[in-house]
C-alpha positions as CSV (number, residue, x, y, z in Angstrom):
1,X,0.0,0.0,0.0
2,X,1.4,3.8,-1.0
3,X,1.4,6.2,1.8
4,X,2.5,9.2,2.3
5,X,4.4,11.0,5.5
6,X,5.4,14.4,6.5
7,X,8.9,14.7,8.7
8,X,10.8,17.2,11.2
9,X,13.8,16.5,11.8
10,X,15.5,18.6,14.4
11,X,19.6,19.0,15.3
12,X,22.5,19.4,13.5
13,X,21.0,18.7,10.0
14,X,21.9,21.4,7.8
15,X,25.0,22.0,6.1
16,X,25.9,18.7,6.4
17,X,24.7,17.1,3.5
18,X,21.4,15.7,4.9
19,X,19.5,16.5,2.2
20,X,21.8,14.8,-0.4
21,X,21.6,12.1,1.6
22,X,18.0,11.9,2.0
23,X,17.3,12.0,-1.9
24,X,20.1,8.8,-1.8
25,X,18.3,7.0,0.9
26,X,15.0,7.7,-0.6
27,X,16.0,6.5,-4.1
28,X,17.3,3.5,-2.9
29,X,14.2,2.7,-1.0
30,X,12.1,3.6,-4.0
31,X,10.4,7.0,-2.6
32,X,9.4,10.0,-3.7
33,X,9.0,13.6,-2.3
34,X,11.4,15.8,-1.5
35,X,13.7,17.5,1.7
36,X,14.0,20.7,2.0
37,X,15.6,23.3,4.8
38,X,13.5,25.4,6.9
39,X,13.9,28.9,8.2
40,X,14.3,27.6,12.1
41,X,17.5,25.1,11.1
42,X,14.9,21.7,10.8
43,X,14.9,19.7,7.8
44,X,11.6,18.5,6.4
45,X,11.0,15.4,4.5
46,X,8.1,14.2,2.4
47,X,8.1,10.4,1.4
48,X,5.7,8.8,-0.7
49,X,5.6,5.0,-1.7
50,X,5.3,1.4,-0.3
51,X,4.6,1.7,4.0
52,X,7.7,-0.9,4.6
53,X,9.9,1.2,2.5
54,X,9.1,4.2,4.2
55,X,9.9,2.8,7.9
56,X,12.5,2.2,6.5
57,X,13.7,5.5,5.5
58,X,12.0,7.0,8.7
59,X,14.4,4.9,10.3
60,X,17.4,6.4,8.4
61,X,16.1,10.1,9.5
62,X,16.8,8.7,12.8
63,X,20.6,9.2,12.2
64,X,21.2,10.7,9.1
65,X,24.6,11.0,7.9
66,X,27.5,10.2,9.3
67,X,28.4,14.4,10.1
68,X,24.8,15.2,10.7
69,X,23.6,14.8,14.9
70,X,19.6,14.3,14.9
71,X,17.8,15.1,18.1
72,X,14.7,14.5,17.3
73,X,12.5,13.5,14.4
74,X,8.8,14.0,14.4
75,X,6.5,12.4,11.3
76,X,2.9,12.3,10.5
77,X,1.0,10.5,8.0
78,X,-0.5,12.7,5.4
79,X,-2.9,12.5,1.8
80,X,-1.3,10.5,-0.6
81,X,1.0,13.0,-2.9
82,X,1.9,12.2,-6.4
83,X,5.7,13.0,-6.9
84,X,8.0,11.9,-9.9
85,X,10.9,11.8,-8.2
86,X,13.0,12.7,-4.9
87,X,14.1,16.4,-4.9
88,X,15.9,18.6,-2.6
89,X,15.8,22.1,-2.5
């Protein structure tokens, strides 16, 4: 079954290639969406596809990249959203 989710993730996640990695992550896991920076230093993440897939990836957020240090990560499910691809912006 597709879903979609919506996630915060809080900490040292920008300017360290989170994002890059995210769109990795989220191509390897077969997702769509997109991460992008917000104004308050958070990172937000939309993932759409298969519900095991993104666990998966929700797990990832958990940690990030190696140079990135998550505090916390907060995700909600939301209505399905049709995306082409993973973009970062």
């Amino acid at each position: 079954m597709s879903v979609s989710y919506l996630a915060r993730v809080s900490g040292k996640v920008q300017g360290v290639y989170f994002r890059a990695s995210s769109q990795q992550m989220a191509i390897e896991y077969g997702l769509s969406g997109y991460a992008h920076n917000l104004g308050d230093g958070d990172v937000e993440v939309l993932m759409c596809g298969e519900q095991e897939n993104v666990d998966k990836m929700i797990q990832w957020l958990n940690h990030g990249p190696e140079s990135a240090e998550v505090t916390n990560v907060t995700t909600k499910e939301v209505p399905w959203q049709d995306h082409n691809h993973f973009s970062i912006g």
